[in-house]
PDB file as gemmi writes it, atoms N, CA and C in Angstrom:
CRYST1    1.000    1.000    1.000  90.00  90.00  90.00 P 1                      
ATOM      1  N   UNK A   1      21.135  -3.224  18.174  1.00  0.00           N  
ATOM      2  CA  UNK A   1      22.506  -3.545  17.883  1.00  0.00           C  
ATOM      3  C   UNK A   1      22.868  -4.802  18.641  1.00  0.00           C  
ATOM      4  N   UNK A   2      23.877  -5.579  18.063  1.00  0.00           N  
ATOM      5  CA  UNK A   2      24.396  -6.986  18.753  1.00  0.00           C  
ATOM      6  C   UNK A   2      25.730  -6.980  18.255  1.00  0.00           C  
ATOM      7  N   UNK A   3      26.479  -7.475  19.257  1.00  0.00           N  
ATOM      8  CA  UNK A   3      27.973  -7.394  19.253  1.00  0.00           C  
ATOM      9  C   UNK A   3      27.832  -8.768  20.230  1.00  0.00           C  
ATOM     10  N   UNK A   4      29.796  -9.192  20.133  1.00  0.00           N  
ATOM     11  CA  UNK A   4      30.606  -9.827  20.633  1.00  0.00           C  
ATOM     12  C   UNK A   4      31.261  -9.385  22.149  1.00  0.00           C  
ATOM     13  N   UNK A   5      31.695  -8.354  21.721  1.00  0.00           N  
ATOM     14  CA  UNK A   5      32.630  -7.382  22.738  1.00  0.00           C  
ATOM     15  C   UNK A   5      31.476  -6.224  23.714  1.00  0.00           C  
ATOM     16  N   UNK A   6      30.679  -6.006  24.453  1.00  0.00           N  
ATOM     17  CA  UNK A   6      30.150  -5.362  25.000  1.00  0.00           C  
ATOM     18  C   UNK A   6      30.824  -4.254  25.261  1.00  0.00           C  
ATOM     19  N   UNK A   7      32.289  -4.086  25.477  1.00  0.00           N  
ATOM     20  CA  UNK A   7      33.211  -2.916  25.341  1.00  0.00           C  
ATOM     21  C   UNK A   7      32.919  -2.138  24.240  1.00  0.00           C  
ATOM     22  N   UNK A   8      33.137  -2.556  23.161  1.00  0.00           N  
ATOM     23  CA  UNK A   8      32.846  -2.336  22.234  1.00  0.00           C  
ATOM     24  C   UNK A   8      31.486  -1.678  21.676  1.00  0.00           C  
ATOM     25  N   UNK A   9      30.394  -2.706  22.367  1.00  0.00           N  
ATOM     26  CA  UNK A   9      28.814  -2.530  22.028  1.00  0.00           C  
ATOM     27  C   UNK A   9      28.515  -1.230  22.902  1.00  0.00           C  
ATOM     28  N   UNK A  10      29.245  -1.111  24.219  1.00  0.00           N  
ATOM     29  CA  UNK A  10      28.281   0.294  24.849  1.00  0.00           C  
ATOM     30  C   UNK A  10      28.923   1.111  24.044  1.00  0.00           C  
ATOM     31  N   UNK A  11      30.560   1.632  23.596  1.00  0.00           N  
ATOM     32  CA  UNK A  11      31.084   2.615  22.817  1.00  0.00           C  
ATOM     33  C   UNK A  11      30.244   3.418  21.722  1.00  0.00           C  
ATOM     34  N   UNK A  12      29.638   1.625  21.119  1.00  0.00           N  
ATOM     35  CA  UNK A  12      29.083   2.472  19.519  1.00  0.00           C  
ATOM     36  C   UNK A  12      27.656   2.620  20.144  1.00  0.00           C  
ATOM     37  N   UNK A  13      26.712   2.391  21.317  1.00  0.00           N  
ATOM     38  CA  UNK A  13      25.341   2.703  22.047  1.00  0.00           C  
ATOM     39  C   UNK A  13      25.691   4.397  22.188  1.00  0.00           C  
ATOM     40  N   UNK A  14      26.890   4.693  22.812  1.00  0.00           N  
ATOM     41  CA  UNK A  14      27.263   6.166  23.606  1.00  0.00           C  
ATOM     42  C   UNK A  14      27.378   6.905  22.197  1.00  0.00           C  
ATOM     43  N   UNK A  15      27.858   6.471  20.975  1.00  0.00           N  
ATOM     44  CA  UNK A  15      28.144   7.223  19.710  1.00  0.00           C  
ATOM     45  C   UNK A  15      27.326   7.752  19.037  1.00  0.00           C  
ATOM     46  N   UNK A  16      26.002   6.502  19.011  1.00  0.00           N  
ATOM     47  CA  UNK A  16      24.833   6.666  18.388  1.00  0.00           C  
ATOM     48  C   UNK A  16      24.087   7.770  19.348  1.00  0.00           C  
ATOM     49  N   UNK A  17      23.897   8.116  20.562  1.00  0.00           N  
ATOM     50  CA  UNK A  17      23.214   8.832  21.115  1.00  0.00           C  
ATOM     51  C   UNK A  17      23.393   9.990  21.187  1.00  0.00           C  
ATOM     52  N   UNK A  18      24.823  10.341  20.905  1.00  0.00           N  
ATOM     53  CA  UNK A  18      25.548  11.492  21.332  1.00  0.00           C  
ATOM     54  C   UNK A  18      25.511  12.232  19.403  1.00  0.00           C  
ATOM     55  N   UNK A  19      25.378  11.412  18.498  1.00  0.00           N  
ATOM     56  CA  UNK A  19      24.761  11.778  16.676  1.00  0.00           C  
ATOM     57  C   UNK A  19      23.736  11.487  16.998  1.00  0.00           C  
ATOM     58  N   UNK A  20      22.428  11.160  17.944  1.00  0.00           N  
ATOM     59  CA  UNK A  20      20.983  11.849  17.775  1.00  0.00           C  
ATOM     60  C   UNK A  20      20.848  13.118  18.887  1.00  0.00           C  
ATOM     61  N   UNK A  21      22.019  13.394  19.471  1.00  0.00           N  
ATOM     62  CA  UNK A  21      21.787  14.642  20.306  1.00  0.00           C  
ATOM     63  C   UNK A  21      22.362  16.038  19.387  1.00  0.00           C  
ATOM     64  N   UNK A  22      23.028  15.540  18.214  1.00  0.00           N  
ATOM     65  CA  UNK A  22      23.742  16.491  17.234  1.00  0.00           C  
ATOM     66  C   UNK A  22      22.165  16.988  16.557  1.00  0.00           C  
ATOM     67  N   UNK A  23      21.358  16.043  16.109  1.00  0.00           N  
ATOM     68  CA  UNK A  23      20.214  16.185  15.395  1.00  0.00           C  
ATOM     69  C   UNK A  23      19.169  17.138  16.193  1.00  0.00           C  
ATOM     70  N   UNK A  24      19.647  16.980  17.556  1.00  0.00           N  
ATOM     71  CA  UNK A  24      18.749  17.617  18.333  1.00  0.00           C  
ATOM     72  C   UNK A  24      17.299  16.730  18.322  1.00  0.00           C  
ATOM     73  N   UNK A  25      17.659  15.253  18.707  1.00  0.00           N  
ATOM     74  CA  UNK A  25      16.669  13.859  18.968  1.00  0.00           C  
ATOM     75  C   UNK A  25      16.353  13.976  20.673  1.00  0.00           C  
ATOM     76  N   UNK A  26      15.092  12.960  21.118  1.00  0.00           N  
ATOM     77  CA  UNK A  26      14.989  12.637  22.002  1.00  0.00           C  
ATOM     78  C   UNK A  26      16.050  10.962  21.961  1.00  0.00           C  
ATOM     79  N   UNK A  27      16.620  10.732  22.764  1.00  0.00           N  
ATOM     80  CA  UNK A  27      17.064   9.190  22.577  1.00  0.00           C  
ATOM     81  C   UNK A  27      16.915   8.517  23.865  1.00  0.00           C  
ATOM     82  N   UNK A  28      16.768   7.301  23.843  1.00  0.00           N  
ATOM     83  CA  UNK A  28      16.545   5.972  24.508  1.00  0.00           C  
ATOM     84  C   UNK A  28      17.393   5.025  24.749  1.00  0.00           C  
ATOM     85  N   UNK A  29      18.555   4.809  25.494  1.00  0.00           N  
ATOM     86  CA  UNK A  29      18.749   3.765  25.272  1.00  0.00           C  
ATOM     87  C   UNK A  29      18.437   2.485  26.565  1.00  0.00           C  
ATOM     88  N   UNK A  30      18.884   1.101  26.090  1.00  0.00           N  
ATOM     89  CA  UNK A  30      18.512   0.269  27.491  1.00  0.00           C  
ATOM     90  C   UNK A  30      19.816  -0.536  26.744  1.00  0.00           C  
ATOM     91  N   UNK A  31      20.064  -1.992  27.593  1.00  0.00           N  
ATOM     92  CA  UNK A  31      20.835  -3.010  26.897  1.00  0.00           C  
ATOM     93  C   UNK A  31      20.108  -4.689  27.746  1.00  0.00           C  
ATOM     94  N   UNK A  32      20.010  -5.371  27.211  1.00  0.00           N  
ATOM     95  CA  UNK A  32      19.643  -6.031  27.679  1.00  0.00           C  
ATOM     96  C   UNK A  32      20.607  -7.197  28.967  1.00  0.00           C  
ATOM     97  N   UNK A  33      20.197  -7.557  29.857  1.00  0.00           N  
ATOM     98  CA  UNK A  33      20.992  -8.018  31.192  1.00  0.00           C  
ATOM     99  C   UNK A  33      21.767  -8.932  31.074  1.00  0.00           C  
ATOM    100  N   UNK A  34      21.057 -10.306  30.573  1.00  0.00           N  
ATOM    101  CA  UNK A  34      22.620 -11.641  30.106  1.00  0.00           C  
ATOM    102  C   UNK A  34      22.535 -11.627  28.639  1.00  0.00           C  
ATOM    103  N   UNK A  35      23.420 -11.774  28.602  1.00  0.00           N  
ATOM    104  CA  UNK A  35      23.677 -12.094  26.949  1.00  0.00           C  
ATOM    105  C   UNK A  35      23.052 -13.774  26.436  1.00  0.00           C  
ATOM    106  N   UNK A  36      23.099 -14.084  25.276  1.00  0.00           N  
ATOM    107  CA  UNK A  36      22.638 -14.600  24.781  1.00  0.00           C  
ATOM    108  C   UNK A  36      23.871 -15.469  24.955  1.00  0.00           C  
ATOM    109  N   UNK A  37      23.391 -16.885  25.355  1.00  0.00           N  
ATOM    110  CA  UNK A  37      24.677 -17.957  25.081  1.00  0.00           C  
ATOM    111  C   UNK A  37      24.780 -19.149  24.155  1.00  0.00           C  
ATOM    112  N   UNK A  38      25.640 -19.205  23.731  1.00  0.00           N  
ATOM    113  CA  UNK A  38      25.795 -20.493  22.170  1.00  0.00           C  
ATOM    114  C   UNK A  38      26.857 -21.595  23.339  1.00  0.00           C  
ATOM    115  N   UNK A  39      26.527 -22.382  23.333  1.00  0.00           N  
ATOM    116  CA  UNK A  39      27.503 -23.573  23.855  1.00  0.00           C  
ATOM    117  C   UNK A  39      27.628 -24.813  22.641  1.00  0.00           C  
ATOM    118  N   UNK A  40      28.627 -25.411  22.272  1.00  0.00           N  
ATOM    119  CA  UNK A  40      28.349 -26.484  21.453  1.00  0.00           C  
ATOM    120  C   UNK A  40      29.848 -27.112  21.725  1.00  0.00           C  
ATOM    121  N   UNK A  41      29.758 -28.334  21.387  1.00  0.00           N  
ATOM    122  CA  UNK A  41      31.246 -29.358  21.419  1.00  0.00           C  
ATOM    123  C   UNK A  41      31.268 -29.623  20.215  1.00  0.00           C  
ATOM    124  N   UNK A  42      32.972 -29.898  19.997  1.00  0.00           N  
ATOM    125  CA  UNK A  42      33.326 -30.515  18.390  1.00  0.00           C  
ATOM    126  C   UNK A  42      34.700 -31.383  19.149  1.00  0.00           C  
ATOM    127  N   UNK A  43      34.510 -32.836  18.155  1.00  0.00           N  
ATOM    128  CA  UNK A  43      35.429 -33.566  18.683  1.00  0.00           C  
ATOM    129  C   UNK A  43      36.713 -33.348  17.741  1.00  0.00           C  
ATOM    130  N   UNK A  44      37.681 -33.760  18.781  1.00  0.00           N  
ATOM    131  CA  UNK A  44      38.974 -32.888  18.085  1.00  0.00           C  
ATOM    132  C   UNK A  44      39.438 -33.900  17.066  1.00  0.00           C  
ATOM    133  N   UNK A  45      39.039 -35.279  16.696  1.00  0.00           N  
ATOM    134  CA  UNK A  45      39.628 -36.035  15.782  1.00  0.00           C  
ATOM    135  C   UNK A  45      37.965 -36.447  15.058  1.00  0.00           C  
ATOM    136  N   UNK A  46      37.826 -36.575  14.111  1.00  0.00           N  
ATOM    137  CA  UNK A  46      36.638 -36.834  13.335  1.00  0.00           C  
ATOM    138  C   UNK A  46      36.316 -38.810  13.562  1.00  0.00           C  
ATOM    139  N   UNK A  47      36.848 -39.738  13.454  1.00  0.00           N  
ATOM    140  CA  UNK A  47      37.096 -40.748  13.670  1.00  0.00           C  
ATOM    141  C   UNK A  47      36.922 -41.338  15.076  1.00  0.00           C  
ATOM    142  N   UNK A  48      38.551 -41.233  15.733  1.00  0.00           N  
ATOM    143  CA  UNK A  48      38.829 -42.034  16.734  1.00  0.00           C  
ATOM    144  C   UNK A  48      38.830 -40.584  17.706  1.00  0.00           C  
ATOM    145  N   UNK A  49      39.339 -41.673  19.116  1.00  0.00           N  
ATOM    146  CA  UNK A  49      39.627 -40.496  20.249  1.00  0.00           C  
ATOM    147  C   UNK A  49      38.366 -39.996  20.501  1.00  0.00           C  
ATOM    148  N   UNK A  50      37.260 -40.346  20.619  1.00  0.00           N  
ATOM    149  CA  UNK A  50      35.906 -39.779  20.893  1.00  0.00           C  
ATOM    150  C   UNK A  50      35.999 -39.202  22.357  1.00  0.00           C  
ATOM    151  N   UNK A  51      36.799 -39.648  23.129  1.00  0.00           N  
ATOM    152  CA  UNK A  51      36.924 -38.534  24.313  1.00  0.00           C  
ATOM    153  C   UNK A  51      37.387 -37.650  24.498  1.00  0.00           C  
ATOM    154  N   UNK A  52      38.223 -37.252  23.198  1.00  0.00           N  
ATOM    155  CA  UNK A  52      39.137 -35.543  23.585  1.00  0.00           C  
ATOM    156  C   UNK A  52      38.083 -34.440  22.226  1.00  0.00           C  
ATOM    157  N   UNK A  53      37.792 -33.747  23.384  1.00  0.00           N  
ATOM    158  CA  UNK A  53      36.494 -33.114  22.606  1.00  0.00           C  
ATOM    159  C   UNK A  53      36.932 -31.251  23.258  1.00  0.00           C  
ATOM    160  N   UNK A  54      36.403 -31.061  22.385  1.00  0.00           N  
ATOM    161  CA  UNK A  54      36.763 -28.987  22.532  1.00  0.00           C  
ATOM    162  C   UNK A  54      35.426 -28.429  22.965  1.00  0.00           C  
ATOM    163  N   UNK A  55      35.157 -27.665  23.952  1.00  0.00           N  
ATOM    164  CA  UNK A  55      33.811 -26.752  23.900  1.00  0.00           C  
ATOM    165  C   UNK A  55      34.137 -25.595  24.015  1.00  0.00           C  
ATOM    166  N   UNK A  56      33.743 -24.966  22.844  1.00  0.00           N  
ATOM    167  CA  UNK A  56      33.008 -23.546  22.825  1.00  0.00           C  
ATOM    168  C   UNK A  56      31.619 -22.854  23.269  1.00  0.00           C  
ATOM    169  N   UNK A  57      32.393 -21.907  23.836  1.00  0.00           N  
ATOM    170  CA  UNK A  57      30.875 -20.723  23.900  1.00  0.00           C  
ATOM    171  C   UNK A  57      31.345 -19.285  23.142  1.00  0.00           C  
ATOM    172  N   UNK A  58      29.755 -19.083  22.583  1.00  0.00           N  
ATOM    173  CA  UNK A  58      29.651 -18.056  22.164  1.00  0.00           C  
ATOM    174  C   UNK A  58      28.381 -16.875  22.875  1.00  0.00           C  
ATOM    175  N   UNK A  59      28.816 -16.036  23.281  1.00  0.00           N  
ATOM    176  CA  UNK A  59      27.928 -14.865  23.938  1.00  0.00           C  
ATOM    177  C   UNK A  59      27.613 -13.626  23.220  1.00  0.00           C  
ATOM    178  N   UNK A  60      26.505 -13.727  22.829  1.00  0.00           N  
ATOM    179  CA  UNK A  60      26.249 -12.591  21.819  1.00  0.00           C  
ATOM    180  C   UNK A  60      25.493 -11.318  22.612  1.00  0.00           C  
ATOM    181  N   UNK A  61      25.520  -9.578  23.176  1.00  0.00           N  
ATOM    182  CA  UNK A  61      25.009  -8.964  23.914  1.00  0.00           C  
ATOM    183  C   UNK A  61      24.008  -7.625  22.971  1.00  0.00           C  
ATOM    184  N   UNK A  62      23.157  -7.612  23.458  1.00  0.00           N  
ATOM    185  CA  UNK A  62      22.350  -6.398  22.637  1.00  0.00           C  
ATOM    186  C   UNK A  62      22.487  -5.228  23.183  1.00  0.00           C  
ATOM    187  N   UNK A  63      22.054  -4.215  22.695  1.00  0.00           N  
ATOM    188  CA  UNK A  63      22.175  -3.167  23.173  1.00  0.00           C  
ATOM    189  C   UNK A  63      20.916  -2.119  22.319  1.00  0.00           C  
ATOM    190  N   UNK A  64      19.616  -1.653  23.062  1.00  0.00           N  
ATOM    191  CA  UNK A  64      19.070  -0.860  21.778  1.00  0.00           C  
ATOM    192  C   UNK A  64      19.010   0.941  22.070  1.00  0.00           C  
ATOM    193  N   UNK A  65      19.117   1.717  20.739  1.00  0.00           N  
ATOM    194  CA  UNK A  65      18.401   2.894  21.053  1.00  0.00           C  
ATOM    195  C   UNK A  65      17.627   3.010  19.916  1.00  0.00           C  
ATOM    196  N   UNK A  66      16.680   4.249  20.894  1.00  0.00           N  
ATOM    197  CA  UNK A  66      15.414   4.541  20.244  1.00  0.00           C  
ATOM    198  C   UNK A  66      15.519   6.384  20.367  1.00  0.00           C  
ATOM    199  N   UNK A  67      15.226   6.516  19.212  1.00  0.00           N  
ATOM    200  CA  UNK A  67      15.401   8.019  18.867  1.00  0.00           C  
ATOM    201  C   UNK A  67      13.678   8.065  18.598  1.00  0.00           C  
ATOM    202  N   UNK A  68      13.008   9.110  18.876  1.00  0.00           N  
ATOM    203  CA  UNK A  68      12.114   9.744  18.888  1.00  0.00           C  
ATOM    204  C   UNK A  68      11.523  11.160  18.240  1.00  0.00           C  
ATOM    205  N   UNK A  69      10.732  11.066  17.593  1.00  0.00           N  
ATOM    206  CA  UNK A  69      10.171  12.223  16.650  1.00  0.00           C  
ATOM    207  C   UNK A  69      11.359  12.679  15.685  1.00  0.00           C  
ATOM    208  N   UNK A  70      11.388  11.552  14.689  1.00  0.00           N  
ATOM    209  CA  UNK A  70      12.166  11.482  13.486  1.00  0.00           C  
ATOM    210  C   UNK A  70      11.413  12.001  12.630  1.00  0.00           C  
ATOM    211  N   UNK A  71      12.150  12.957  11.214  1.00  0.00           N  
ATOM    212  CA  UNK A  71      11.436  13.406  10.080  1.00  0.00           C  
ATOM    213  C   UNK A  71      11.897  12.330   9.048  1.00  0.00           C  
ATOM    214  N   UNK A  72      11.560  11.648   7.925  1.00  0.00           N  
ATOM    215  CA  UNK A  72      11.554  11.017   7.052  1.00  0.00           C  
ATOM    216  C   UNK A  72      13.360  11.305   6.598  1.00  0.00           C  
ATOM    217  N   UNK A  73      13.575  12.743   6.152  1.00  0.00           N  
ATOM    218  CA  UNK A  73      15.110  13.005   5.698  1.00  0.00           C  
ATOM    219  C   UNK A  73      16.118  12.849   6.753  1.00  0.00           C  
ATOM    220  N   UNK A  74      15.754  13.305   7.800  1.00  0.00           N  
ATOM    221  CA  UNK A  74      16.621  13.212   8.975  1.00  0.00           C  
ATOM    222  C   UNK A  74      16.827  11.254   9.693  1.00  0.00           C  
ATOM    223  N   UNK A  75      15.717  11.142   9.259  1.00  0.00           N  
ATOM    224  CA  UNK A  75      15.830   9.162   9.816  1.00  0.00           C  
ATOM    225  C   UNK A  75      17.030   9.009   8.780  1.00  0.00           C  
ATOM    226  N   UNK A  76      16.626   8.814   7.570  1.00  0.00           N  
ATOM    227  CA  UNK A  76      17.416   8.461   6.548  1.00  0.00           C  
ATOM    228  C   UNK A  76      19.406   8.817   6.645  1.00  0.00           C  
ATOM    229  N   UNK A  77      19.516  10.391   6.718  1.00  0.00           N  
ATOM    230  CA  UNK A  77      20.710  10.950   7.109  1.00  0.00           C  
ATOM    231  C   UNK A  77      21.822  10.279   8.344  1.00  0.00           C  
ATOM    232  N   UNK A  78      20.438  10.047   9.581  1.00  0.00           N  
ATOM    233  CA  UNK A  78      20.878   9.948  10.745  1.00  0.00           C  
ATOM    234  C   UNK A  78      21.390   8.232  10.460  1.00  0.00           C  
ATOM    235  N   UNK A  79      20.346   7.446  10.104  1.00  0.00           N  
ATOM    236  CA  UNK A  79      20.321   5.850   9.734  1.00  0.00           C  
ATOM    237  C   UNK A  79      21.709   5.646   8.879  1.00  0.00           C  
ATOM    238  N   UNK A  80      22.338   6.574   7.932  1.00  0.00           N  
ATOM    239  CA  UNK A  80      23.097   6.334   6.997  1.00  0.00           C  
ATOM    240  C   UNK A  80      24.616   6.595   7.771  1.00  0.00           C  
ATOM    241  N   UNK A  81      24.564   7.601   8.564  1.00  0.00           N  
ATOM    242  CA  UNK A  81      25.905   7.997   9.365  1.00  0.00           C  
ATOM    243  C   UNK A  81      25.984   6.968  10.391  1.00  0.00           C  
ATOM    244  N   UNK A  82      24.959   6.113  11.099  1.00  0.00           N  
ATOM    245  CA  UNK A  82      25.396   5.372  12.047  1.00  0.00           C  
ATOM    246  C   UNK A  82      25.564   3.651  11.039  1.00  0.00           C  
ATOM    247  N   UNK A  83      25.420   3.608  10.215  1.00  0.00           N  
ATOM    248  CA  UNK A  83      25.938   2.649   9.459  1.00  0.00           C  
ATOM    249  C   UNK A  83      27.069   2.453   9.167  1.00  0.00           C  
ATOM    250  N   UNK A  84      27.456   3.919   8.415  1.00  0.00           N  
ATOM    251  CA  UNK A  84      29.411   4.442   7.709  1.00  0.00           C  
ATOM    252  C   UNK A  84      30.240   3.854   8.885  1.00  0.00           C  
ATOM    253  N   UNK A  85      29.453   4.014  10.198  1.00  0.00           N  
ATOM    254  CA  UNK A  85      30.633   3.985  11.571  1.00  0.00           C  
ATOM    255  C   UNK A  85      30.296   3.037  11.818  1.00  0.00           C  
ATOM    256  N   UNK A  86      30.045   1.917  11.654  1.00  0.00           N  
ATOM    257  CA  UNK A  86      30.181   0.548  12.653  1.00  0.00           C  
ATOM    258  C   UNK A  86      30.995   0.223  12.770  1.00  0.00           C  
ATOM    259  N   UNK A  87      31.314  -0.355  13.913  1.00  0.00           N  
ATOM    260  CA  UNK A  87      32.378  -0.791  14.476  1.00  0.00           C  
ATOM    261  C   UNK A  87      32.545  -2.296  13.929  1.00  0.00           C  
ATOM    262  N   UNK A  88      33.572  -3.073  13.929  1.00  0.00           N  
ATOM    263  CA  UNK A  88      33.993  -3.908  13.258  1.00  0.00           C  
ATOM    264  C   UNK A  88      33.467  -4.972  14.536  1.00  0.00           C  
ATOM    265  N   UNK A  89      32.653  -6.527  14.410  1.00  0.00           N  
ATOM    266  CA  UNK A  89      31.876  -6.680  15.679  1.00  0.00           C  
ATOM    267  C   UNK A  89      30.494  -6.094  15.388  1.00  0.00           C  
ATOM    268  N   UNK A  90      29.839  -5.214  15.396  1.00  0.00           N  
ATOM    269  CA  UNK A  90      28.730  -5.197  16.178  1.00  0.00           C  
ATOM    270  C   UNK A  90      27.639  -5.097  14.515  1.00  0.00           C  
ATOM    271  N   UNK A  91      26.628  -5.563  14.509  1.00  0.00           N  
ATOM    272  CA  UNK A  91      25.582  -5.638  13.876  1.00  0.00           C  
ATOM    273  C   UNK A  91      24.799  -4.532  13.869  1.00  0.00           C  
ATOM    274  N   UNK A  92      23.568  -3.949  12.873  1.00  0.00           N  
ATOM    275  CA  UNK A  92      22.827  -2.870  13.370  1.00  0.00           C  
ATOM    276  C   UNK A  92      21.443  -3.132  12.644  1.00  0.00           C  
ATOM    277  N   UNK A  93      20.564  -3.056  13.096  1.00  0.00           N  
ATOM    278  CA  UNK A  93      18.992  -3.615  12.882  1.00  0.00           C  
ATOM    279  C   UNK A  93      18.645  -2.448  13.442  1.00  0.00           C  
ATOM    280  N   UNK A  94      17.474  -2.090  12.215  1.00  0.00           N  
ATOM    281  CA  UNK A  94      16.882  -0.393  12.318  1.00  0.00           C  
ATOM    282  C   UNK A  94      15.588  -0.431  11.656  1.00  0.00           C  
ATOM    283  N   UNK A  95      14.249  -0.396  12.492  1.00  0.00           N  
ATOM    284  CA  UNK A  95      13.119  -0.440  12.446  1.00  0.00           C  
ATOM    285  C   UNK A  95      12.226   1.077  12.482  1.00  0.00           C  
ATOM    286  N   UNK A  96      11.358   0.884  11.606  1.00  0.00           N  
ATOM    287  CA  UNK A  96      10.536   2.276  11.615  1.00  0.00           C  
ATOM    288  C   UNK A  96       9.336   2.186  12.236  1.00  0.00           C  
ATOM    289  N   UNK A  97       9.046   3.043  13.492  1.00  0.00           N  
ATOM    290  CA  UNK A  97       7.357   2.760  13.751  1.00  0.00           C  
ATOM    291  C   UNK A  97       6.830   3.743  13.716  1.00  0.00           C  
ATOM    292  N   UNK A  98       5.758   4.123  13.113  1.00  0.00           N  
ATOM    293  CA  UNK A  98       4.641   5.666  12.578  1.00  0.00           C  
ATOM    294  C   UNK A  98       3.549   5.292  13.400  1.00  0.00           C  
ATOM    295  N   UNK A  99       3.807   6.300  14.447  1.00  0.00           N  
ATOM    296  CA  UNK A  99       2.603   6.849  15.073  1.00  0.00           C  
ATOM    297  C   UNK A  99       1.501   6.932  14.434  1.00  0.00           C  
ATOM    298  N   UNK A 100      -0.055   6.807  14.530  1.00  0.00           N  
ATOM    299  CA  UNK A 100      -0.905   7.392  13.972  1.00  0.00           C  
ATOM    300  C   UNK A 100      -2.064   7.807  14.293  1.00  0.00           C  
ATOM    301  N   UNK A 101      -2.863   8.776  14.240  1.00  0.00           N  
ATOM    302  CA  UNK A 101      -3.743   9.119  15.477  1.00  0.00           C  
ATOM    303  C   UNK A 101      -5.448   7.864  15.205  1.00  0.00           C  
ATOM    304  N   UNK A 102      -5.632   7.767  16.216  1.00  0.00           N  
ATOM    305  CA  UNK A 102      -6.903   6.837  16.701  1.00  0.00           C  
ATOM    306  C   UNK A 102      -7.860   7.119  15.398  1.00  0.00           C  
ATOM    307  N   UNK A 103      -8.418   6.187  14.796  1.00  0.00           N  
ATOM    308  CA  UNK A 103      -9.852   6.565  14.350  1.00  0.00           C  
ATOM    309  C   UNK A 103     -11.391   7.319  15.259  1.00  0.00           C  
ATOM    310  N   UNK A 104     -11.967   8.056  14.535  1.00  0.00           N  
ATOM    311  CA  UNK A 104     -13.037   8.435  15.643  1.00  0.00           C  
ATOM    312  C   UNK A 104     -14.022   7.693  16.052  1.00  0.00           C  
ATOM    313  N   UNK A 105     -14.213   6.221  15.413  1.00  0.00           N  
ATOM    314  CA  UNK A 105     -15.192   5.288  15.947  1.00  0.00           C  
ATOM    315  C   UNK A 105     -14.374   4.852  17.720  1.00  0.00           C  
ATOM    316  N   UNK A 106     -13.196   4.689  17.628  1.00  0.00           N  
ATOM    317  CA  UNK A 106     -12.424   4.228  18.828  1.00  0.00           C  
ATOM    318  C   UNK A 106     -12.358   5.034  19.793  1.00  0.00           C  
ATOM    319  N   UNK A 107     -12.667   6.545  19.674  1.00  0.00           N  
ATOM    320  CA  UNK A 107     -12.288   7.150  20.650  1.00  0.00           C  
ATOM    321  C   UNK A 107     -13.619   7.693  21.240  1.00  0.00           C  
ATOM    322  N   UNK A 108     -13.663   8.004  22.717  1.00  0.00           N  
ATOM    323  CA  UNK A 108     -14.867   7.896  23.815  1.00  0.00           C  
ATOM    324  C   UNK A 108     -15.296   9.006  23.026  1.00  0.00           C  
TER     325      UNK A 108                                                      
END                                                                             
């Protein structure tokens, strides 16, 4: 997840964890330490006045969880309810990784 408002971003982190503890999930979460920073200038007259100039920053903050030993219907269910609720602000990026056991040439 990535948001604007980190107020905001831990709220919907605490929401999501507390609907994979409904599922009866293992969950994970971390957030990452500085945020991401955008700095850029725009001059306030397009033309003239090249010295009166505006700077913005933009700080974008992540936040991830990881739910553990998902069933195919329940990812789907769980993935679909934390979508309905996003918070207005924050983004949501949702990756699948399948375990799979070793081949027997690899293992001692």
């Amino acid at each position: 997840m990535k948001g604007n408002d980190p107020a905001v971003l831990d709220s919907y982190a605490k929401f999501a964890t507390t609907a994979g503890k409904h599922f009866e999930l293992e969950t994970k979460t971390w957030k990452l330490r500085k945020p991401k920073h955008e700095r850029f200038t725009m001059y306030k007259s397009v033309h003239i006045y090249k010295k009166h100039k505006s700077q913005y920053e933009l700080r974008t903050y992540f936040s991830f969880v990881q739910f553990k030993y998902l069933t195919g219907s329940t990812c789907d269910t769980l993935v679909e309810y934390l979508q309905r609720n996003l918070p207005e602000g924050v983004a949501l990026k949702t990756s699948k990784i399948e375990l799979q056991k070793l081949p027997d040439y690899l293992e001692s």
